[in-house]
C-alpha positions as CSV (number, residue, x, y, z in Angstrom):
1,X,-122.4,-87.3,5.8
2,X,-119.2,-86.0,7.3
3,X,-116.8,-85.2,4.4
4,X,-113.4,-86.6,6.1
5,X,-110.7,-83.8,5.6
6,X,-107.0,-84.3,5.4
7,X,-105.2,-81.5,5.7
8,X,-101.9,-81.5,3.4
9,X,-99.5,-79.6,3.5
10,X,-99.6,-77.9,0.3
11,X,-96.9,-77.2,-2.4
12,X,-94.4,-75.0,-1.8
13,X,-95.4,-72.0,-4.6
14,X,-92.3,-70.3,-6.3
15,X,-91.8,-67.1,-4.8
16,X,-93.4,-64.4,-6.7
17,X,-90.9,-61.7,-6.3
18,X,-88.4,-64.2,-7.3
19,X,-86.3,-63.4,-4.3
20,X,-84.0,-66.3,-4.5
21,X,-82.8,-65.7,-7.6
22,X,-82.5,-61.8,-7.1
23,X,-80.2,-62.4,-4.6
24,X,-78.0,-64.6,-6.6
25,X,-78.4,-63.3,-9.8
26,X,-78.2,-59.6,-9.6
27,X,-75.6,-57.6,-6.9
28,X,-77.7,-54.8,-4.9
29,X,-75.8,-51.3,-6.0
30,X,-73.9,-49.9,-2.6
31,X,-75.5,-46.1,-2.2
32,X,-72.4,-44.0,-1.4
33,X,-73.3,-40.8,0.8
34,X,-70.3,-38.7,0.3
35,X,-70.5,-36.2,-2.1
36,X,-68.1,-37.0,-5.8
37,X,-65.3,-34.5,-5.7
38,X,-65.5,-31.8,-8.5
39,X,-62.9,-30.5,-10.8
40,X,-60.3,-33.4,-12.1
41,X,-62.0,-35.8,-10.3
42,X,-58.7,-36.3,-7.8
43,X,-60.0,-37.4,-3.6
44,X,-58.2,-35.3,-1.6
45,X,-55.4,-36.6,0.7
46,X,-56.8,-38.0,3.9
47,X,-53.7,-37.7,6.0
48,X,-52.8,-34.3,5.3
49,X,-52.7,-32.7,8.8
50,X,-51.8,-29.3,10.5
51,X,-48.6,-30.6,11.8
52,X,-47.5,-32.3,7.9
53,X,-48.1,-28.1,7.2
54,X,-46.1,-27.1,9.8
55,X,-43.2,-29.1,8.8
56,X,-43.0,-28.4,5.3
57,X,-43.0,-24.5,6.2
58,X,-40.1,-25.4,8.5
59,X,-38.1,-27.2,5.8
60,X,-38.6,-24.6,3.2
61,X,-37.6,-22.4,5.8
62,X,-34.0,-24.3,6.2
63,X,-33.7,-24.4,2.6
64,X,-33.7,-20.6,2.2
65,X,-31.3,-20.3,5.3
66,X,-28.9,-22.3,3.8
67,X,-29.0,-20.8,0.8
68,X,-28.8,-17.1,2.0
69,X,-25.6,-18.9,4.2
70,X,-23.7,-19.6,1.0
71,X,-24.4,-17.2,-0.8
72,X,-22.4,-14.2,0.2
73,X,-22.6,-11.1,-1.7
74,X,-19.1,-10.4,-0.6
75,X,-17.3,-13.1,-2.3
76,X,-19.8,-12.1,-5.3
77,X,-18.8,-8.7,-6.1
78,X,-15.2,-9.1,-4.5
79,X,-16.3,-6.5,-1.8
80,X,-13.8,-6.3,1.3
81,X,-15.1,-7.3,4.6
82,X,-15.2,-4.4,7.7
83,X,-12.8,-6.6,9.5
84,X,-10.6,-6.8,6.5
85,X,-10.7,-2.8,6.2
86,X,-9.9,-2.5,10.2
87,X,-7.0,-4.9,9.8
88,X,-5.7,-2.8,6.3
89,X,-6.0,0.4,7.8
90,X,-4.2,-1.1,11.1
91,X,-1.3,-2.4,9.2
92,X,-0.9,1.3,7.2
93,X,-1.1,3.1,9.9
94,X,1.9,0.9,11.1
95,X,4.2,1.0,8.3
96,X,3.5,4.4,8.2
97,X,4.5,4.8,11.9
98,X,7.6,2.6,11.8
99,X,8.7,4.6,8.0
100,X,8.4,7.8,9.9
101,X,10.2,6.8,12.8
102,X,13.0,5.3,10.4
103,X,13.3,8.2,8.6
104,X,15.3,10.2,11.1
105,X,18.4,7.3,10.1
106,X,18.0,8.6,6.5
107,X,20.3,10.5,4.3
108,X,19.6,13.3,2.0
109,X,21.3,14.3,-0.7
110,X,20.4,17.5,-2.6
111,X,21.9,18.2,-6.1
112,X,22.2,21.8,-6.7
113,X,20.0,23.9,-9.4
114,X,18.4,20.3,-10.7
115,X,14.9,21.2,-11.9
116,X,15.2,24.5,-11.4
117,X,15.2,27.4,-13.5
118,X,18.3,28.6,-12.6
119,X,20.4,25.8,-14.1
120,X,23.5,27.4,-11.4
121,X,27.1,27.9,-14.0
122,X,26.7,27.7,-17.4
123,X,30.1,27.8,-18.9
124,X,31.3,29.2,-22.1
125,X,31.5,25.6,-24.0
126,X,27.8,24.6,-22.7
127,X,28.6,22.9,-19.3
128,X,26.0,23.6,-17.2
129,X,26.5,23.2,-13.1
130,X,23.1,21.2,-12.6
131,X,24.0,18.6,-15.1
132,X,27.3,18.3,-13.3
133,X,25.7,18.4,-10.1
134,X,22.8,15.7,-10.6
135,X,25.7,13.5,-12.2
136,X,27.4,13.1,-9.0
137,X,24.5,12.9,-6.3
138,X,23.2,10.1,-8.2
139,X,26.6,8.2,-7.9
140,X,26.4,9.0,-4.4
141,X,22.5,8.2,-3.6
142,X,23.4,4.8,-5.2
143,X,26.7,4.1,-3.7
144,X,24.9,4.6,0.0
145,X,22.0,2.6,-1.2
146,X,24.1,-0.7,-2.6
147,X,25.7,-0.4,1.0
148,X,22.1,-0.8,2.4
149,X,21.5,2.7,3.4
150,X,18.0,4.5,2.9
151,X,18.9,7.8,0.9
152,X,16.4,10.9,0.0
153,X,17.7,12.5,-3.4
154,X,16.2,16.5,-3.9
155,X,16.3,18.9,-6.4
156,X,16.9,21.9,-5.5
157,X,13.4,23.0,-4.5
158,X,11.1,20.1,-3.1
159,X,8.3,20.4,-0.4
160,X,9.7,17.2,1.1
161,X,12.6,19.5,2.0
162,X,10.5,21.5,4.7
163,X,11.6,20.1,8.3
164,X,13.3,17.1,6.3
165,X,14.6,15.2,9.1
166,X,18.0,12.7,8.3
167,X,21.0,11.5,9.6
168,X,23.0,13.8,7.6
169,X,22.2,16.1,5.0
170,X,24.3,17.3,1.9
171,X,23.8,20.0,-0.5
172,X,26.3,19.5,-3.7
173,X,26.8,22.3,-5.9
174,X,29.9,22.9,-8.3
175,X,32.1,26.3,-8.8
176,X,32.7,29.4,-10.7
177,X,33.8,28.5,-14.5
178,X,34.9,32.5,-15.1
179,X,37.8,32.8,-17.5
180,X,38.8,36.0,-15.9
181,X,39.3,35.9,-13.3
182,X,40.5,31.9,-13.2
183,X,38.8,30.8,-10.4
184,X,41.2,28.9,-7.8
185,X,41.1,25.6,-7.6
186,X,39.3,23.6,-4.6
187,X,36.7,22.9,-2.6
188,X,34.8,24.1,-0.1
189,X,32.3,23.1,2.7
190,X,29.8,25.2,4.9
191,X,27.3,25.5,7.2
192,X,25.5,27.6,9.7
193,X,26.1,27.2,13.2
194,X,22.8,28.8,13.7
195,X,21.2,25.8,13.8
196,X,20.4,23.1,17.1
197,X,23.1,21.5,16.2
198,X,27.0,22.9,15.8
199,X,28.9,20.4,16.7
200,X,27.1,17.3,14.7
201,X,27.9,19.9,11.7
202,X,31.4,20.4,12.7
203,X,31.8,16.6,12.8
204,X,30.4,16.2,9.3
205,X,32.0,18.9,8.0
206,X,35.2,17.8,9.3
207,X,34.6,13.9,8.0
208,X,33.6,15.4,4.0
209,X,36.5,17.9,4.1
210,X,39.4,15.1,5.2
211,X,38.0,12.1,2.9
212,X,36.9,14.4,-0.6
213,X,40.3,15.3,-0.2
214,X,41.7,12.2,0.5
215,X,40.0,11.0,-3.2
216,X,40.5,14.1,-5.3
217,X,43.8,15.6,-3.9
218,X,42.0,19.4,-4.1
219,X,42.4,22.3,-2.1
220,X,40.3,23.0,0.9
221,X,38.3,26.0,2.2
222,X,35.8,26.1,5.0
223,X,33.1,28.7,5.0
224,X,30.7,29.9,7.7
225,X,27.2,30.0,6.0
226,X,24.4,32.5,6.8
227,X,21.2,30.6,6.6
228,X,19.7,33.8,6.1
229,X,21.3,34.0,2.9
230,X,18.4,33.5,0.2
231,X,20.8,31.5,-2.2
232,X,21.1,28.9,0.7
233,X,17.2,28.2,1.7
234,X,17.8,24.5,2.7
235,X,19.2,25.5,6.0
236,X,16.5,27.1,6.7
237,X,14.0,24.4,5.0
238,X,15.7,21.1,7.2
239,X,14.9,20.7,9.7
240,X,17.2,22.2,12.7
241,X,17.8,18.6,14.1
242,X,19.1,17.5,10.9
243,X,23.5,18.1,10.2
244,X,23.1,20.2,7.0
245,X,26.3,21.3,5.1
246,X,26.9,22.4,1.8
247,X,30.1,21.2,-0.2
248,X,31.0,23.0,-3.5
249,X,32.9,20.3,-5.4
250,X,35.4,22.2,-7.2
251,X,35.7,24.7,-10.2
252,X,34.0,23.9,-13.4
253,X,37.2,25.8,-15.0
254,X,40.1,25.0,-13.1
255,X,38.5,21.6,-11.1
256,X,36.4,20.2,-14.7
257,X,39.2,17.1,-14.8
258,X,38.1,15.7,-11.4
259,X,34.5,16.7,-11.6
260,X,33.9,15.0,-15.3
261,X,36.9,12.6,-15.7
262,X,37.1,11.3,-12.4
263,X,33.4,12.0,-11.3
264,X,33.7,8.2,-9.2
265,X,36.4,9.6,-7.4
266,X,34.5,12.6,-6.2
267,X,31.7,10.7,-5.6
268,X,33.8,8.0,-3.0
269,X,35.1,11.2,-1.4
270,X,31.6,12.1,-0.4
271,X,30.8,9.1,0.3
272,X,33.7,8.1,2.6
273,X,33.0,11.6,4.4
274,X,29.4,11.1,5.1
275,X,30.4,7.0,6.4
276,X,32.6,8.6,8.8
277,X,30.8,11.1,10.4
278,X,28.1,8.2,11.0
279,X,30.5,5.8,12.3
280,X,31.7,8.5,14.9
281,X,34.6,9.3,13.6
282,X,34.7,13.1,13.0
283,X,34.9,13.8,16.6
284,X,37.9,11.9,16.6
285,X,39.7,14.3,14.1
């Protein structure tokens, strides 16, 4: 007896590793290979790059330039610059030059025994020469100067006075005040024809003697000076290019009204003298 067999298809059987609804109902973790950083936790950056290095060393490097550029120690600590030191010492040098080629056109007045230990007269009521002396060149050094002049006042000994070189140079000193004997009255004027020059002191001489004589109305005498003479160094401490002359203004006893009471007049005189002789006009006389 043959058994007929029908072969059907049998029932599908629920998967046993419940594939299906592993996949749908549970996510398969994602393995990650690379290695969890250590320390904070923070990924380095992944487009940090040799050249990103390269620049930032570069800008840093600008930064500090600029900085060093404005900063300059100089304007810190008020410190002169070489080319500010050149330029100073430049522009000295030049005043200096031009001053010492100016002061040949100066004038020198000297006022006899001031600052020196021998005060020069004393008289017997306490006049003392220097005081009159010093009185006068001062009204003189300041009459030439408000009339623009450039005027080198002494005292009687001053280093400046070695190879002093002026325009014209004069020496004031005052007479005897002897009550016996009276001393005459006048004035007088000398100088040593010893030096480079005669005839400029001639002409100077000549200008003082004609317009201190014009103001005071005194008596002239000229004397012939020997610069050898120790009482009268400064003609041998001017220099010999320099018109030297030495004017003695009067008595302090018979001459005192015109050298105390009528000390501007005296003083015009001298100044009118020394005018002259640099206007040309003593080798007119």
């Amino acid at each position: 007896m043959t058994d007929s067999y029908s072969e059907e298809p049998l029932p599908e059987s629920p998967d046993p590793l419940g594939e299906d609804s592993f996949l749908e109902d549970e996510e398969i973790p994602q393995v990650d290979d690379a290695p969890e950083p250590k320390g904070d936790g923070k990924k380095p950056h992944a487009d940090y790059t040799v050249l990103s290095g390269v620049q930032t060393v570069v800008s840093i490097a600008l930064v500090m330039a600029t900085l060093l550029t404005l900063w300059n120690p100089r304007k810190v600590f008020n410190t002169p610059s070489l080319a500010s030191l050149v330029e100073a010492e430049a522009t000295k040098a030049a005043l200096e030059s031009e001053k010492k080629a100016e002061g040949g056109n100066a004038i020198g007045i000297l006022a006899g025994h001031w600052e020196d230990n021998n005060p020069g007269v004393v008289c017997a009521d306490g006049l003392v020469e220097a005081d009159i002396n010093h009185d006068i060149a001062t009204r003189v050094a300041e009459k030439l100067e408000k009339l623009g002049y450039s005027v080198d006042q002494f005292p009687e000994y001053d280093l400046k006075l070695l190879n002093y070189e002026g325009a014209a140079f004069v020496a004031i000193y005052s007479g005897s005040c002897a009550d016996t004997p009276i001393p005459p009255s006048g004035f007088k004027i000398g100088g040593s024809f010893s030096a480079q020059n005669p005839e400029q002191i001639d002409q100077l001489a000549t200008c003082l003697a004609k317009e201190y004589q014009a103001a005071t109305s005194l008596p002239f005498t000229y004397e012939v000076i020997s610069a050898e003479n120790a009482s009268y160094h400064i003609f041998r401490d001017v220099s010999g290019t320099t018109p030297v002359v030495r004017l003695e203004m009067g008595s302090l006893k018979t001459d005192r009204r015109v050298l105390i009471d009528q000390a501007e007049k005296a003083a015009d005189g001298i100044v009118a003298g020394i005018l002259c002789f640099l206007n040309g006009e003593g080798d007119q006389q």
